[in-house]
C-alpha positions in Angstrom: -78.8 98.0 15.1 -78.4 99.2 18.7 -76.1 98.0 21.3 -73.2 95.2 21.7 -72.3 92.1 22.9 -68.5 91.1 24.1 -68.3 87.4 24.2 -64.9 85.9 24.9 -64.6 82.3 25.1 -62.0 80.9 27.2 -62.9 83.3 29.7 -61.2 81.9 32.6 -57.8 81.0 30.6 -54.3 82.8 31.0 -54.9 85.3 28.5 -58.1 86.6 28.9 -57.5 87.1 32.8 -54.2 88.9 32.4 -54.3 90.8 29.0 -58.3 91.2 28.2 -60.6 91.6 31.4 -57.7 94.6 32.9 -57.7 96.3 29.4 -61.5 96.3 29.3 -61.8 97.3 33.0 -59.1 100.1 32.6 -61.6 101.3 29.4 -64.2 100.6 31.6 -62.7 103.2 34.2 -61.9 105.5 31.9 -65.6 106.0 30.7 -64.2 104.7 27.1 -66.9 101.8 26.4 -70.0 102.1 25.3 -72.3 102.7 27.6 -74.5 99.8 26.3 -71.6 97.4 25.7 -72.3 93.8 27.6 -69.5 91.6 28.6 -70.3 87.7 28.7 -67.6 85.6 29.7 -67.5 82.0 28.4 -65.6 78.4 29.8 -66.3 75.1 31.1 -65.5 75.9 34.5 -68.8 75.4 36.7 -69.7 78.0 38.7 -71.9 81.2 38.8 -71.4 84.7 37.7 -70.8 85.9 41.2 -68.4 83.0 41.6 -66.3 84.3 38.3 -66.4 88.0 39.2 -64.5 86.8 42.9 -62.2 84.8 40.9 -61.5 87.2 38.6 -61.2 90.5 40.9 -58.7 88.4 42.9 -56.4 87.3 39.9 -56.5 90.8 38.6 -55.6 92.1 42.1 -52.6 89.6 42.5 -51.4 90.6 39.1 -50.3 94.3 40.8 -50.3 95.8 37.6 -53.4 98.3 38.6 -55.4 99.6 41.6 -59.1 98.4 41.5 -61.5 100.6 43.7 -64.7 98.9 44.5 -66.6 101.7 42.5 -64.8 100.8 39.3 -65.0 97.5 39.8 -69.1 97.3 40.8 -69.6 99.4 37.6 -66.9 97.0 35.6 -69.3 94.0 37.3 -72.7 95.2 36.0 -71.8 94.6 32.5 -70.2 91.4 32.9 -72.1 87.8 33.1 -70.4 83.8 33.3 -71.6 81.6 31.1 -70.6 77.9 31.8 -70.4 75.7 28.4 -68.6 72.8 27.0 -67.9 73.8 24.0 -67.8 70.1 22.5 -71.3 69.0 23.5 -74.2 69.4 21.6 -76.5 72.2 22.1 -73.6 73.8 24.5 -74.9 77.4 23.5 -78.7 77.7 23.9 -78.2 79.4 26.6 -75.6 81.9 25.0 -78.4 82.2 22.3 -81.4 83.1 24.7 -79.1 86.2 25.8 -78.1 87.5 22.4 -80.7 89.4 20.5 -80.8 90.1 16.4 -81.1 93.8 17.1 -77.3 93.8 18.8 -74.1 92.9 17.4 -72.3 90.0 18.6 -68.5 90.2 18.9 -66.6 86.6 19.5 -63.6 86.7 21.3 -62.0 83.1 21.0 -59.3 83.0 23.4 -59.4 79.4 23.5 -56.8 76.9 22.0 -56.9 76.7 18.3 -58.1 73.5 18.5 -61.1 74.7 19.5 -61.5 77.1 17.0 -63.9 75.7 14.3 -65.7 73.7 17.2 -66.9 76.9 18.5 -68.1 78.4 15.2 -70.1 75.1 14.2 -71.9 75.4 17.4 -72.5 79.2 17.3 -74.2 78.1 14.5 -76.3 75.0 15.2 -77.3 76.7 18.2 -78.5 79.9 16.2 -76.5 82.2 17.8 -74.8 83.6 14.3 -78.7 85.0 13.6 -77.7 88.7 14.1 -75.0 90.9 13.0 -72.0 89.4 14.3 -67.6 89.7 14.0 -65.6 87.4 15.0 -61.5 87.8 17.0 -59.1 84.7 16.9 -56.3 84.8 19.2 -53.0 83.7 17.8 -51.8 80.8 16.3 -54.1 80.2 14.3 -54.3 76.5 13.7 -51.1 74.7 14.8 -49.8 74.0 10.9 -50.4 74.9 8.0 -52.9 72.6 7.2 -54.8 73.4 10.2 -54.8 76.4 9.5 -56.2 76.7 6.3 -58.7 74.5 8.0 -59.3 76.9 10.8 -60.0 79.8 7.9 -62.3 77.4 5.5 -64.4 77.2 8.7 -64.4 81.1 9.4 -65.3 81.4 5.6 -68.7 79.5 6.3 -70.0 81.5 8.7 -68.7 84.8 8.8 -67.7 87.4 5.7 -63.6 88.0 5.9 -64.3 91.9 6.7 -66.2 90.5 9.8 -63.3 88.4 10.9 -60.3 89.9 13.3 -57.3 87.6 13.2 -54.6 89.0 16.4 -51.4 89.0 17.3 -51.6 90.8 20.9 -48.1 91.9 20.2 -49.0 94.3 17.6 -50.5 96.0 20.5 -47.7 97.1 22.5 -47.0 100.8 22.1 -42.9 100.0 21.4 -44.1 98.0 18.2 -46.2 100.3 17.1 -43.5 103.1 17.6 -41.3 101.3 15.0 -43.4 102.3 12.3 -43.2 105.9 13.5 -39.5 105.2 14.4 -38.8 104.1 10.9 -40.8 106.2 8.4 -41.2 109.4 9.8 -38.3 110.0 10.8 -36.8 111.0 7.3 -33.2 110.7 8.6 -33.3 107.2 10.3 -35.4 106.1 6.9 -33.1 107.0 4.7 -30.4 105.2 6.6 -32.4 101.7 7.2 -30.8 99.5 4.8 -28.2 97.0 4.3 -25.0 99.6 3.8 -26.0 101.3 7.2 -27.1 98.4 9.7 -24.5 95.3 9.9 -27.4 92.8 12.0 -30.8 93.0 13.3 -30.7 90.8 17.0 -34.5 90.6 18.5 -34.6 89.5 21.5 -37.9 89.2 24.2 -36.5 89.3 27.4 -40.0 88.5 29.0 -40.5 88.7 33.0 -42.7 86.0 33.0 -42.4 82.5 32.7 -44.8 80.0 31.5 -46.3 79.6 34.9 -49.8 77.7 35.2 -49.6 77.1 30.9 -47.7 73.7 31.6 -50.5 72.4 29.2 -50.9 74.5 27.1 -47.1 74.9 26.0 -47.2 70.9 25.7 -49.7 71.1 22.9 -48.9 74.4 21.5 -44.7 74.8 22.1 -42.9 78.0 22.2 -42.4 78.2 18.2 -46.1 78.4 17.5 -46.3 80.6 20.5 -43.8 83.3 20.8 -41.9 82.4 17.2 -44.1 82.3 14.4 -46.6 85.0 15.3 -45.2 87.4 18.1 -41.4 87.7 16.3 -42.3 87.0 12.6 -44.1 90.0 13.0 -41.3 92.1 14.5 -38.9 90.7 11.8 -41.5 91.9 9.1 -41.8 95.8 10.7 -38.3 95.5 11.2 -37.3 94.7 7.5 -40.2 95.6 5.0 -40.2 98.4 3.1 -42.2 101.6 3.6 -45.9 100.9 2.2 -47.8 102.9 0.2 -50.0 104.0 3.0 -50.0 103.5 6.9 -53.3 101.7 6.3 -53.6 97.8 7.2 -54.1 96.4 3.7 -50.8 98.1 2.3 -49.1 97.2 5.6 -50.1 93.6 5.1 -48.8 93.7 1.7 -45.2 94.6 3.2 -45.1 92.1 5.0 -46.1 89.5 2.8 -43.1 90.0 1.0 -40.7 89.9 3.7 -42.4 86.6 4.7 -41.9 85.0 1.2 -38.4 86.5 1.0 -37.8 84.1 4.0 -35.1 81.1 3.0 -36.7 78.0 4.9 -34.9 76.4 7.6 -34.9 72.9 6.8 -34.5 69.2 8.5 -30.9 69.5 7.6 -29.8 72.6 9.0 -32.4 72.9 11.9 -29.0 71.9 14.3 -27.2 74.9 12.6 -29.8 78.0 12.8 -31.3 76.8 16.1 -30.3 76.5 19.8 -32.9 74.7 21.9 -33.6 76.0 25.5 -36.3 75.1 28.1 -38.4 76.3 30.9 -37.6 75.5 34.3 -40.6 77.4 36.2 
């Protein structure tokens, strides 16, 4: 098995333009991907892959967050091809299936709605493009209750094994979440102190800089509990309050959490009014 395949679906969305195409183009710069990796972006919008690369060099460049020379960016270009697809229709990826080969790995990057989740993996199928060795990444939430969401996961279960399957919370990314665990277990002073006799309250706030700009639909659907609440800051909350874990490795880490998550006491119909103070976006 030689050689991979990037795939992210929802490939002209909010996220993948301002988290996932400038992470894999500063990679890119820094000569960290593999030199045989292929990019193919994915989404309904109609146009061609010279059309997506000006789009997409132009949101990246409005975004201010990093300077693009046009060496980088040529070399960034070469590795990346549009795809146009609906994902609903029948047959949307034959033409995503012509480009994959058995001998590469596939890796699906669903940066789509959750909606669309299980829509996407029944049509990989059907149209034979789960044939190879593939992985798949889901973009949080996953599902939009939790019926959905055990929904969402039956359907992952079908197709791909559960070590080939990356569920992500972006957040858990960030290098001052990932210093907590640093912050909190190696330092032997501050660990020993971390408990209820030393610390009165935990507050977390996320004072973001952005609003919700073009997402006007997508926060309709989705709402700011499924998106910031239940995924980014139930996760802060659990590396805030679990206890150290065996090991620093993912599966104990997990565990941790897991039981700060069932320690929870439920907020319920009755008391919503007395634990939670509504706001909204104006921009």
């Amino acid at each position: 098995m030689s050689g991979l395949d990037l795939i992210i679906f929802g490939a002209t969305g909010d996220l993948s333009a301002r988290k996932l195409f400038p992470a894999l183009f500063q990679l890119d710069a820094a000569g960290l991907l593999p030199d045989d990796l292929r990019i193919i972006a994915v989404a309904r919008q109609e146009q061609t892959t010279e059309g997506f690369h000006h789009e997409l060099l132009a949101r990246m460049k409005s975004a201010k967050r990093q300077s693009i020379s046009d060496a980088a960016w040529q070399q960034f270009a070469q590795r990346l091809t549009y795809l146009s697809a609906d994902f609903s229709m029948p047959s949307a990826f034959k033409s995503l299936q012509t480009l994959l080969s058995e001998l590469r790995t596939s890796l699906f990057y669903l940066a789509t709605p959750p909606s669309l989740f299980a829509t996407i993996c029944e049509q990989l199928s059907a149209d034979g493009c789960l044939a190879g060795s593939c992985r798949i990444v889901l973009e949080k939430p996953i599902g939009e209750s939790l019926e959905t969401s055990r929904e969402v996961n039956e359907t992952l279960a079908r197709f791909f094994d559960e070590r080939d399957i990356y569920r992500i919370d972006h957040y858990l990314g960030k290098e001052t979440v990932q210093n907590l665990l640093v912050l909190r277990f190696a330092n032997r002073f501050i660990n020993s102190q971390w408990d209820q006799s030393c610390i009165d309250h935990v507050q977390i706030t996320v004072a973001e800089q952005v609003g919700i700009e073009g997402r006007w639909a997508y926060y309709d659907g989705v709402g700011q509990l499924r998106d910031m609440v239940q995924n980014h800051l139930m996760q802060l909350l659990c590396l805030v309050a679990m206890e150290p874990p065996n090991s620093l490795e993912a599966e104990s880490i997990r565990d941790e959490k897991v039981k700060i998550v069932k320690a929870l006491r439920p907020i319920d119909a009755s008391s919503v009014k007395d634990h939670v103070v509504r706001g909204q976006y104006s921009q």
